[in-house]
Structures are given as structure tokens and as C-alpha cells.
C-alpha positions as CSV (number, residue, x, y, z in Angstrom):
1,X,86.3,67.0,84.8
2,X,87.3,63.7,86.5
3,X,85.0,60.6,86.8
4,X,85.8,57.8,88.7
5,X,85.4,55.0,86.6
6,X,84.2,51.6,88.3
7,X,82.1,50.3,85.8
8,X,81.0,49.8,82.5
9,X,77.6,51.8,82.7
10,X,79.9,54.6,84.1
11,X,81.7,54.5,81.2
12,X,78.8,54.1,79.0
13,X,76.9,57.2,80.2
14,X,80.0,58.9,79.5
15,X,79.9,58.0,76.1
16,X,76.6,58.4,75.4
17,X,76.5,62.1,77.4
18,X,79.5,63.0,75.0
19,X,77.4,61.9,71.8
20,X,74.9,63.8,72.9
21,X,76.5,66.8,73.9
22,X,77.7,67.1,70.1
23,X,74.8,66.3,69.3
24,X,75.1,63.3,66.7
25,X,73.0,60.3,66.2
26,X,73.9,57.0,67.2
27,X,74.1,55.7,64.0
28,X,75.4,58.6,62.4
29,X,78.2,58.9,65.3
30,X,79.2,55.0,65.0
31,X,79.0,55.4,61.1
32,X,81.6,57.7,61.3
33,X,83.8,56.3,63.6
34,X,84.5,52.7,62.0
35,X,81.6,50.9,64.0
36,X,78.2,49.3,64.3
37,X,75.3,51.1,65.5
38,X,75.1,47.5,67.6
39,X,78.4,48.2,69.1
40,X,78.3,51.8,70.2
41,X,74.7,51.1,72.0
42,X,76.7,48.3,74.0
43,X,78.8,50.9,75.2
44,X,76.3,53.0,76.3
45,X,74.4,50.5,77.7
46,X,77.3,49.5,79.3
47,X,77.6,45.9,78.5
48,X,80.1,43.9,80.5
49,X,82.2,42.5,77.5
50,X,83.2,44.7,74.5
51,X,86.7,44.6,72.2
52,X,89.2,46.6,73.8
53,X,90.2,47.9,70.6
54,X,86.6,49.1,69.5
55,X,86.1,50.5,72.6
56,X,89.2,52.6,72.4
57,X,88.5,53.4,68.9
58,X,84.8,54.8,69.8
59,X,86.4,57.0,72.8
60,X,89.0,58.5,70.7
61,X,86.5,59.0,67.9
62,X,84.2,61.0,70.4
63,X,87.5,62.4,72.2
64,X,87.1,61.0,75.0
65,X,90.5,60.8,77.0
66,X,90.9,58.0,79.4
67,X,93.9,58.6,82.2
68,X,94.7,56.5,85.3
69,X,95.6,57.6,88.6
70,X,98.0,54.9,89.3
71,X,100.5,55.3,92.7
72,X,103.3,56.3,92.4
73,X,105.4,53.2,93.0
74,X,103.7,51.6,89.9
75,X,104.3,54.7,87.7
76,X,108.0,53.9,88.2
77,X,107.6,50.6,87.6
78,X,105.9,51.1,84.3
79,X,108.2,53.5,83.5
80,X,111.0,51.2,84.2
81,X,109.3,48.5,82.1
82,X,108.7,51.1,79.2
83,X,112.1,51.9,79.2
84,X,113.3,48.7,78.7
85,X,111.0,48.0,75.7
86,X,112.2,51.5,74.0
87,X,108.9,52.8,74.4
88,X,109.2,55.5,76.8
């Protein structure tokens, strides 16, 4: 399924639906991925301002997948870019 994502509480309810859904506990669920209880309820309250890297960290430790529907003439710029780097 694909949810437009404009923000943060959409993102949070996504989280917290996913939790859910496997049916885990907050704290058991944040336990287990590497965060605080504290943290994982900002993201599902969806709080304005978390760390990037937590965030990511609690989406792939739910498996949440994030993709971006970017057009077409900045996919080749990226792509471009990545090249360049060595990273695509």
C-alpha cells in the first residue's frame, strides 16, 4: 500500500498501526529495537523533531520501508551524483 506522507503524525500513525498490527508493546517493541520507550511514543505521536538516524532505525526495526516518488529529471540527477561518489 502507498501513503502519502506530508507529515509527521502521518508517519507516526504508520508506525504505531505497524506495532500494533504485530502486536508488540511499546516498550517491549522500542526495547528491542535499540530505543527508548520516550522515543518511539514521539514517533507516534508524531513529534516535529526526532534524530534522523533513530527514526530510520525504528522503521527498519518494525520494517517499515520508506520510498520516494521523485521526477524523473531528479532521479537522473541523483543517479548522476551517485555515480560520481562510487555509490551507485
Amino acid at each position: 500500500m502507498h501513503i502519502p506522507l506530508d507529515q509527521a503524525s502521518t508517519l507516526g500513525a504508520v508506525v504505531r498501526a505497524t506495532r500494533k498490527t504485530q502486536k508488540i508493546r511499546q516498550d517491549d517493541a522500542a526495547g528491542s529495537i535499540g530505543v527508548s520507550e520516550n522515543f518511539l511514543g514521539k514517533i507516534e505521536r508524531g513529534a516535529e523533531r526526532v534524530q534522523w538516524g533513530k527514526l530510520f532505525q525504528v522503521l527498519q526495526g518494525l520494517g517499515v520501508r520508506v520510498m520516494l516518488d521523485v521526477p524523473d529529471d531528479v532521479a537522473e540527477r541523483l543517479d548522476a551524483e551517485m555515480a560520481r561518489r562510487g555509490r551507485a
